[in-house]
N, C-alpha and C positions, 0 to 999 in steps of 0.2 A: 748296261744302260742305266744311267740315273735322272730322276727329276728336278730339273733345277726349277723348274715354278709351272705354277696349273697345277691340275691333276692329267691323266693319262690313263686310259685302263687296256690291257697288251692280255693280248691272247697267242701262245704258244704253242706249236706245235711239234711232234716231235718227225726227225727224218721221212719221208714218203715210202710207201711201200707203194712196189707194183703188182694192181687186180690181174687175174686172169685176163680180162679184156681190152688190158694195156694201160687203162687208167691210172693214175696217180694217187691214193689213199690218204688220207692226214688222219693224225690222231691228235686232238687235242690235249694237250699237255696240262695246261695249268689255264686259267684266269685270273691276269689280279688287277688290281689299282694301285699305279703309284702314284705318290704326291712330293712336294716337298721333299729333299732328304732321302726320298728310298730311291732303294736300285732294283735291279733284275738283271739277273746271270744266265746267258744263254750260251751254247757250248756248239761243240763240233759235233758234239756226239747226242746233244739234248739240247731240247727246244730251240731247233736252229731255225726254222721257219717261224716268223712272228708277225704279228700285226696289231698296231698302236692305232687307237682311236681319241683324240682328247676331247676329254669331260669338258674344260674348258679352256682359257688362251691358257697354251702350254709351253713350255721349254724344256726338252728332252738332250743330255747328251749319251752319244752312242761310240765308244771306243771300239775299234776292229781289229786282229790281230791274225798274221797270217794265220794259216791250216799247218804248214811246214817252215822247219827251223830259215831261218836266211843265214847265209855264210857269208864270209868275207867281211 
């Protein structure tokens, strides 16, 4: 995910674990600001849950790529 204009500040989380109680667990990963120019690498395995809030009018884009090869 990179920022093409504004700021953006994205809090990451890493995969869920399940409580005893059934609940769903987050752990928060990282916090950062992107602006201008920067990106942020979120993975299958890491910080796949996330959440962007913009700082101000922002333009984010978000590339996605399967989980599994595709054939053919």
């Amino acid at each position: 995910m990179g920022c093409a204009g504004g700021s953006v500040e994205v809090e990451s989380f890493d995969l869920p674990q399940t409580a005893p109680d059934g609940n769903l667990l987050l752990r928060l990963a990282r916090r950062r600001t992107l602006s201008v120019g920067t990106v942020a690498s979120l993975t299958a395995r890491r910080e796949k849950i996330h959440r962007l809030r913009a700082l101000s009018s922002a333009e984010i884009v978000d590339i996605v790529t399967p989980l599994t090869p595709v054939s053919g």
